[in-house]
C-alpha positions as CSV (number, residue, x, y, z in Angstrom):
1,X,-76.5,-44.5,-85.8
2,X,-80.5,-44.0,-85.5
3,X,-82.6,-44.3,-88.6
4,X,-85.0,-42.1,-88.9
5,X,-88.3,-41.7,-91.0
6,X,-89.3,-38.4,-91.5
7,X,-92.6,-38.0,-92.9
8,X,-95.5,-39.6,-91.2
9,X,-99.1,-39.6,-91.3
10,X,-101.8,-40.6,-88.6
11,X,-105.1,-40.7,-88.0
12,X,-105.3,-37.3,-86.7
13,X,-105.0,-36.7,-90.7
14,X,-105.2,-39.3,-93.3
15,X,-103.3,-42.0,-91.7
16,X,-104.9,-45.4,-90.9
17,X,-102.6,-46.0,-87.3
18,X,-102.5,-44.4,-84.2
19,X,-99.0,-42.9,-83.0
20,X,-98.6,-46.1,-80.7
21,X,-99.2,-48.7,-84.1
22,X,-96.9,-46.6,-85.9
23,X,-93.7,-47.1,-83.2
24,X,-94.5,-50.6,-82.8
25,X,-93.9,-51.1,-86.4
26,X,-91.2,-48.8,-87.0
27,X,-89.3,-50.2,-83.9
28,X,-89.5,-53.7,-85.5
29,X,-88.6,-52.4,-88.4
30,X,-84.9,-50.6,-86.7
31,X,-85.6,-47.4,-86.7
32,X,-84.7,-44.7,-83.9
33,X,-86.7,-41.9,-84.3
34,X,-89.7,-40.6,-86.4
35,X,-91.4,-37.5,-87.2
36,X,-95.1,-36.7,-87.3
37,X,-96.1,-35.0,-90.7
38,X,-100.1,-35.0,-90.0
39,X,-101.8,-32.8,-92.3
40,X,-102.8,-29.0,-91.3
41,X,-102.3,-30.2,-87.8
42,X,-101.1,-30.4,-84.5
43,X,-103.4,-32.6,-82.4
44,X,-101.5,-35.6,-82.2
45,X,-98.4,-34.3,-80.9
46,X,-99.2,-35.4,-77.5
47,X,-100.3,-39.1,-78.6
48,X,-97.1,-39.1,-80.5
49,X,-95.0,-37.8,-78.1
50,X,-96.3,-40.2,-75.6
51,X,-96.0,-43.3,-77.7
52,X,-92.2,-42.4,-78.6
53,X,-91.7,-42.3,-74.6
54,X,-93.2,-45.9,-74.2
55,X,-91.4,-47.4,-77.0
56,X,-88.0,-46.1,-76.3
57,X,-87.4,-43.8,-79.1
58,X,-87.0,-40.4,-80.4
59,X,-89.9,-38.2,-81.6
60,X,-89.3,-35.0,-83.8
61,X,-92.8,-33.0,-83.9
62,X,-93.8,-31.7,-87.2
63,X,-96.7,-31.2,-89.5
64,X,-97.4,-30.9,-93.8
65,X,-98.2,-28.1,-94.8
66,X,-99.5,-26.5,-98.0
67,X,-98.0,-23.3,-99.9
68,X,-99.0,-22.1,-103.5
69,X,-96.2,-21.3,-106.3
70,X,-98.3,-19.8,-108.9
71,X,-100.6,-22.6,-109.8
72,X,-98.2,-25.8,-108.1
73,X,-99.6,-26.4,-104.8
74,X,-96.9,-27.3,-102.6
75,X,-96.4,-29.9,-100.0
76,X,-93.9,-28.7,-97.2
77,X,-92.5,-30.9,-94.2
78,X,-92.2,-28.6,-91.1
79,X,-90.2,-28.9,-87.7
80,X,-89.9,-28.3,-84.3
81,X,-91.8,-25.2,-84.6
82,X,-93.9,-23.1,-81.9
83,X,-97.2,-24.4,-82.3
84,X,-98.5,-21.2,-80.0
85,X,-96.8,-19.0,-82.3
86,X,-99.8,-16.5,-83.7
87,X,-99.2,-16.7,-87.3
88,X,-99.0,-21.0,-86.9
89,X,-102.3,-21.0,-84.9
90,X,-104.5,-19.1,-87.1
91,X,-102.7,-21.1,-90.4
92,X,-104.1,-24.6,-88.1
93,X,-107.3,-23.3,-86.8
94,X,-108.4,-22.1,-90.5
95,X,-107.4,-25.5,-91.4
96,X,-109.0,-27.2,-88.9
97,X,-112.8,-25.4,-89.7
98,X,-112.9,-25.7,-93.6
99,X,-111.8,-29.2,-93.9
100,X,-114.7,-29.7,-91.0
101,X,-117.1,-28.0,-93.0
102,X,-115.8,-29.9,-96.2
103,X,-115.6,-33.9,-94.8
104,X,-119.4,-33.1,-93.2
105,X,-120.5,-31.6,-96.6
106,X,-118.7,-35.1,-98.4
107,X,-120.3,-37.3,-96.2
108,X,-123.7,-35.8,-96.5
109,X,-123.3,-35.5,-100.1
110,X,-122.3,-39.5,-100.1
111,X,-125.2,-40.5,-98.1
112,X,-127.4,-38.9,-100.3
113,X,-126.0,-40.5,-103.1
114,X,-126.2,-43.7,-101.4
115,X,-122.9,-44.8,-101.1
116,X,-122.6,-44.4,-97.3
117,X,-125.1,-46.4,-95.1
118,X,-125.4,-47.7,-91.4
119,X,-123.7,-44.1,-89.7
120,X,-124.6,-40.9,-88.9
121,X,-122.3,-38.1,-88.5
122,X,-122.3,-38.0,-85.2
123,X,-121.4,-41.5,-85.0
124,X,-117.7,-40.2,-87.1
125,X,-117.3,-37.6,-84.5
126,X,-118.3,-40.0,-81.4
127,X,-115.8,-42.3,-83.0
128,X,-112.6,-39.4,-83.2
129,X,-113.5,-37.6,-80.2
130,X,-110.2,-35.0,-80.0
131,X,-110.4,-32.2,-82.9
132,X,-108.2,-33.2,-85.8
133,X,-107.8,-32.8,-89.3
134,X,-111.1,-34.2,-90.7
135,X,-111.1,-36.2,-94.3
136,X,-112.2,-39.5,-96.0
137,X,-110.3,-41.5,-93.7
138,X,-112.1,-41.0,-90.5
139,X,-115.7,-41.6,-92.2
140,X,-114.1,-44.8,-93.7
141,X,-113.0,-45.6,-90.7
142,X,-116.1,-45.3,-88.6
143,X,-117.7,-47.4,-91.6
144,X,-115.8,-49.9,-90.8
145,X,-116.6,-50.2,-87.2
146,X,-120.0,-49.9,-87.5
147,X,-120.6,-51.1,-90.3
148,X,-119.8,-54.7,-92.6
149,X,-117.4,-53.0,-94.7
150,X,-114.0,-54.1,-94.4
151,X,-110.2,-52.5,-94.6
152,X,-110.3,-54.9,-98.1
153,X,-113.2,-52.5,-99.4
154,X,-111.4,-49.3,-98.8
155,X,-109.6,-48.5,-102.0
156,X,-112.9,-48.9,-103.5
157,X,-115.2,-47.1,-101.4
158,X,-111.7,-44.6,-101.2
159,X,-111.6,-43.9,-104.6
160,X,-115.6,-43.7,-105.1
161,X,-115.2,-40.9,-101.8
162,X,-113.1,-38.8,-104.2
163,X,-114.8,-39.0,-107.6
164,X,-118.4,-38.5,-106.0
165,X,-119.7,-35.1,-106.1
166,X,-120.1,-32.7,-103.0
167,X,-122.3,-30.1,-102.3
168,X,-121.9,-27.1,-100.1
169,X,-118.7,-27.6,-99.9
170,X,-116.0,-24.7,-99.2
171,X,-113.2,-24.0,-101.5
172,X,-109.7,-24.1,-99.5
173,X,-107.7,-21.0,-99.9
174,X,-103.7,-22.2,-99.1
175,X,-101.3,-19.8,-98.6
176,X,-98.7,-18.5,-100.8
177,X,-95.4,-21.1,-100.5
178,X,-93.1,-18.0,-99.0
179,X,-95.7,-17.2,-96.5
180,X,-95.7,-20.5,-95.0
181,X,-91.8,-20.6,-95.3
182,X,-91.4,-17.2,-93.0
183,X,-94.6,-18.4,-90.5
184,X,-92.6,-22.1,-89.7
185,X,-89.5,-20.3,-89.7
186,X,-90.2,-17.4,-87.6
187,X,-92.3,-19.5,-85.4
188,X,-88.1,-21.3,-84.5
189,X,-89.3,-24.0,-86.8
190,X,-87.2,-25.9,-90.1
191,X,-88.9,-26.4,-93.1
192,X,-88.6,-29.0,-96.2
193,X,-90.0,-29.8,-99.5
194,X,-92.7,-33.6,-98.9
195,X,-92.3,-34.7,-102.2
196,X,-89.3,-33.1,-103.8
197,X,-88.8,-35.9,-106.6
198,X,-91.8,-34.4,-108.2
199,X,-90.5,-30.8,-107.9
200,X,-87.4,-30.4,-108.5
201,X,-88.2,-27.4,-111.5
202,X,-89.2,-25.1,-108.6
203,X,-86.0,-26.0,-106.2
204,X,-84.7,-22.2,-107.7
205,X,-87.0,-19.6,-106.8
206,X,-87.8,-21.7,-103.2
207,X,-84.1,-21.3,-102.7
């Protein structure tokens, strides 16, 4: 019987491993397979996909999406879905743009307040050359290779990153919880509440 783990970030979303550091581990750790749940995104598919191959295990390919139920905003695991499907490509390139726009506004915001130093922007985007999901992580990250903060300063600096106010940023607009449900499953895919311990009330009118 193969053990699976089934929701997964990287650092094509707010994940501190890459797809290969996240087999190693979870082969030592006995499990068979894992799924990729990045955030809004697609783009590390292929790294993951790759990195299941070279570690002799199975890869389901997935993402997290977000869907509205009146004022709950929803986390949804998704499946095996058609990533070329129209409906799933404009959902993940609108994605893809706003939280651009919204992690260069943060960090511009941050530098001005002081609280980032020793990077520019283009040093975060030298740093994650293929297009991904863009958030606090990546900047963090770069900060710590170019910089003398360390992975001990990150819940710190993390936490700082989200209080700290932005300017020009853009206000995401998520989808309504039944639209995402038909665009993953009319795109072939399966779809799955993230967090369903927290949720549970609304388990009736998803159903």
């Amino acid at each position: 019987m193969k053990f699976a783990n089934l929701h997964l970030h990287t650092i094509y979303s707010d994940g501190a491993q890459t797809p290969d550091q996240i087999f190693e581990k979870a082969k030592e750790q006995g499990f068979g397979a894992l799924a990729i749940t990045d955030h809004n995104t697609v783009t590390g598919w292929r790294a993951f996909s790759e990195a299941a191959k070279n570690h002799g295990m199975d890869c389901i390919l997935g993402m997290e999406a977000n869907g509205m139920l009146g004022n709950a905003n929803l986390h949804f695991v998704c499946f095996d879905f058609d990533e070329t499907d129209n409906k799933v490509a404009e959902y993940l390139k609108y994605h893809h743009e706003i939280m651009y726009v919204n992690a260069k506004a943060k960090f511009n915001s941050l530098v001005k307040q002081n609280y980032i130093k020793g990077i520019t922007w283009q040093d975060v985007l030298d740093d994650f050359k293929e297009p991904m999901w863009m958030c606090n992580e990546q900047i963090f990250a770069s900060l710590v290779k170019r910089t003398e903060m360390t992975q001990a300063d990150y819940r710190k600096y993390f936490l700082a990153f989200r209080a700290a106010p932005v300017e020009q940023s853009a206000k995401i607009v998520y989808s309504e919880a039944e639209d995402i449900i038909k665009i993953i499953r009319n795109a072939g895919g399966v779809i799955g509440l993230a967090h369903p311990h927290c949720i549970t009330k609304f388990l009736p009118e998803l159903y």
